[in-house]
BAZA-368690 format. One record per residue (C-alpha): x, y, z. Coordinates in pm, 1 decimal, decimal comma, padded with zeros to 6 digits. Layout:
! BAZA-368690
PT       px       py       pz
PT        X        Y        Z
...
END
This chain:
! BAZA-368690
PT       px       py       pz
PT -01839,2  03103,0 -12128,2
PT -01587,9  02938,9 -12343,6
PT -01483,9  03265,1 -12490,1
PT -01466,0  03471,7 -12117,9
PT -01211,7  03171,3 -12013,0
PT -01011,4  03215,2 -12360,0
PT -01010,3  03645,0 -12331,3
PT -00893,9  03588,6 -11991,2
PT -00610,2  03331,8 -12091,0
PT -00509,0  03572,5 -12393,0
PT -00521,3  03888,3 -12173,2
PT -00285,8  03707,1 -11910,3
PT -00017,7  03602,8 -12213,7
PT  00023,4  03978,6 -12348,8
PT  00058,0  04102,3 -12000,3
PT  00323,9  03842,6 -11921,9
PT  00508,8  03949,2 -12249,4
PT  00494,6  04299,5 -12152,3
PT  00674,8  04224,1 -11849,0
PT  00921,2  04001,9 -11981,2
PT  01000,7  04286,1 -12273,7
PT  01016,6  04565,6 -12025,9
PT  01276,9  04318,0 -11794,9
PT  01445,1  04258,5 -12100,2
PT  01479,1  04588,1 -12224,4
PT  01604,9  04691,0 -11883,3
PT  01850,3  04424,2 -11880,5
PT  02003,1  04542,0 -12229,2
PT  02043,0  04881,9 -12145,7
PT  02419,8  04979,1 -12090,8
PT  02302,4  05283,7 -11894,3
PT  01962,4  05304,4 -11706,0
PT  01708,0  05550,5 -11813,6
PT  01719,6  05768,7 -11427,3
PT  02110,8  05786,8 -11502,2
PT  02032,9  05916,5 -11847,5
PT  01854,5  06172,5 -11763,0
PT  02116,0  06305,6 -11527,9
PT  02278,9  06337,9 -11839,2
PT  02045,7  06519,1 -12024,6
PT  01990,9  06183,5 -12289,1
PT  01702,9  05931,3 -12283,8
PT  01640,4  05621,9 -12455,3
PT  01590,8  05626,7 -12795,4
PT  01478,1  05338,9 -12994,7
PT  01775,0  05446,1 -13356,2
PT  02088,6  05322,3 -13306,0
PT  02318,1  05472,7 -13559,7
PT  02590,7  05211,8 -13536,7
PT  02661,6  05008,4 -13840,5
PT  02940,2  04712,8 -13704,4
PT  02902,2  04544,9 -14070,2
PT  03101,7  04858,3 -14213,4
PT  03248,9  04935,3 -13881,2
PT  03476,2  04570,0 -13793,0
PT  03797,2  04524,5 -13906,6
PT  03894,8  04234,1 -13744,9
PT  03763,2  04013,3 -13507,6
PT  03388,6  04003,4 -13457,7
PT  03270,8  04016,4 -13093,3
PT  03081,1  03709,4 -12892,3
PT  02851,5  03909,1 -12784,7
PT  02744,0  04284,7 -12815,3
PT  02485,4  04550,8 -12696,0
PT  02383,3  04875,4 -12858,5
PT  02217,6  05155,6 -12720,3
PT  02059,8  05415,6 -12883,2
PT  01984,5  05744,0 -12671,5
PT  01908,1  06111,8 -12751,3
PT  01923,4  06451,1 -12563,6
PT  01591,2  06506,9 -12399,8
PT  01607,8  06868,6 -12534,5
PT  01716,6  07032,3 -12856,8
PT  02064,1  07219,6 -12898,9
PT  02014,6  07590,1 -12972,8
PT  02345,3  07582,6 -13088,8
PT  02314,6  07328,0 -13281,5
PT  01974,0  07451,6 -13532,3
PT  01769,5  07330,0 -13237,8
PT  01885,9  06987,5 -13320,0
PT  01846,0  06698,2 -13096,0
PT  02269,0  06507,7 -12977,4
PT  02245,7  06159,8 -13063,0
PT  02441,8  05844,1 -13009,8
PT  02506,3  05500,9 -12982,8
PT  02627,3  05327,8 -12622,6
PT  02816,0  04979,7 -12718,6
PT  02994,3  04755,5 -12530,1
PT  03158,7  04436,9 -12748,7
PT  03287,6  04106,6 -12540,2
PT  03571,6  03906,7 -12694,1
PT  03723,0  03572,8 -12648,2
PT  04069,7  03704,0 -12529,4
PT  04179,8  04085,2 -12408,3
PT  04396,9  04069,4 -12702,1
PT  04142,3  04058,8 -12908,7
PT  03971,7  04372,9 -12735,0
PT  04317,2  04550,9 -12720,3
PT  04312,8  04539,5 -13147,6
PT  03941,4  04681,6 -13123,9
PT  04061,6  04935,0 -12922,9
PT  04357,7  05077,9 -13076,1
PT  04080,0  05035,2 -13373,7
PT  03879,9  05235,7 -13247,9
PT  04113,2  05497,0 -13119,4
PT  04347,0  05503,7 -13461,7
PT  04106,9  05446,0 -13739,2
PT  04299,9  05449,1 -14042,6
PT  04215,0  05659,9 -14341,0
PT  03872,5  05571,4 -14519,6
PT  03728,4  05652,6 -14862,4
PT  03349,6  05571,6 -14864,6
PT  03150,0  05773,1 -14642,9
PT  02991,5  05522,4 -14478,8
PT  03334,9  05402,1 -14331,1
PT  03402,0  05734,0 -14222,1
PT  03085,2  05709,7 -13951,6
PT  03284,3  05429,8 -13788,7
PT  03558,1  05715,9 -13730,7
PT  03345,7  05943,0 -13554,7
PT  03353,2  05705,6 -13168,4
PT  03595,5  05705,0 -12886,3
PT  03629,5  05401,6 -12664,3
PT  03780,7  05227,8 -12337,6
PT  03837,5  04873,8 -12237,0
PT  03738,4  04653,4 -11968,0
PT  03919,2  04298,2 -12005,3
PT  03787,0  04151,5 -12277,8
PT  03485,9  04431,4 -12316,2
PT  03551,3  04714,7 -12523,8
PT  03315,2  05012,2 -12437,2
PT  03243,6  05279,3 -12740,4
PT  03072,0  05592,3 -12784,2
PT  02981,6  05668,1 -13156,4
PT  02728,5  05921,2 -13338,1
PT  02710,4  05958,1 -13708,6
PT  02656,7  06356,6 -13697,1
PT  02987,3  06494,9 -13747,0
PT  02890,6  06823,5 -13524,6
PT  02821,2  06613,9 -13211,6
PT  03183,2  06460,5 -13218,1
PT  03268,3  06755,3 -12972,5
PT  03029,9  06510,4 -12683,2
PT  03201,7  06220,7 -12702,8
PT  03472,4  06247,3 -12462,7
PT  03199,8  06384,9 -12205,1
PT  02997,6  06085,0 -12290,6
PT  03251,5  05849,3 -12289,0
PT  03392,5  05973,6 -11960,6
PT  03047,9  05953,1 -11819,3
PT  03008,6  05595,6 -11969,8
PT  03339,7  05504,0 -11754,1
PT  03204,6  05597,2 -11475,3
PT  02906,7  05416,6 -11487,7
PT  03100,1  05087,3 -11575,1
PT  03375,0  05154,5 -11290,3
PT  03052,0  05154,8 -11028,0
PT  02876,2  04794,5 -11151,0
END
């Protein structure tokens, strides 16, 4: 009896926590999964985004990464599946996300190869939120301004 009551009580605890994850997964995505797909990307669980080696300056408050991938391989492309990284950054003052920015858009010339990745992104910004594309797979660079322009869009409408 004792151990029906304490199944049930442990049974009711995971489901709870799968809700909660799944609300808090939704709640982290910068772009839903039905929008996504319009877009020919779904969630993917890599993010390819290093900010350690990518910062040159200020760190953010707060940030969110999103992984996704194309839901089909490129032909073009060695049947190779596009993927990137969705972040948006918040800073204390727009003058903060105005240096991130230019950044962003005029990285300056890198050595390692590791700092190079932070060059392949294109970005916009909202206020004090800086929005970036970025993919570490130099032959996907071509997407980004799609992407980003896409990614625009979908801020513009919240």
């Amino acid at each position: 009896m004792i151990r029906a009551v304490l199944c049930r009580g442990i049974l009711k605890y995971v489901a709870l926590m799968v809700l909660l994850a799944g609300v808090a997964r939704a709640e982290s995505l910068l772009v839903g999964e039905a929008a996504l797909a319009d877009w020919g990307f779904r969630v993917s669980e890599r993010v390819s985004y290093s900010a350690f080696n990518c910062h040159d300056g200020t760190e953010p408050e707060t940030t969110t990464y999103q992984g996704i991938r194309s839901i089909a391989p490129d032909s073009a492309l060695a049947n190779r599946y596009r993927r990137f990284t969705l972040a948006r950054e918040a800073y204390a003052s727009e003058e903060q996300a105005a240096r991130r920015l230019r950044d962003i858009q005029l990285p300056e010339n890198r050595n390692s190869k590791q700092e190079k990745l932070c060059d392949m992104r294109k970005g916009f910004r909202q206020g004090s939120r800086v929005y970036f594309v970025h993919t570490d797979v130099s032959a996907f660079v071509s997407a980004l301004p799609g992407l980003l322009e896409k990614l625009e869009q979908k801020v513009a409408e919240r």
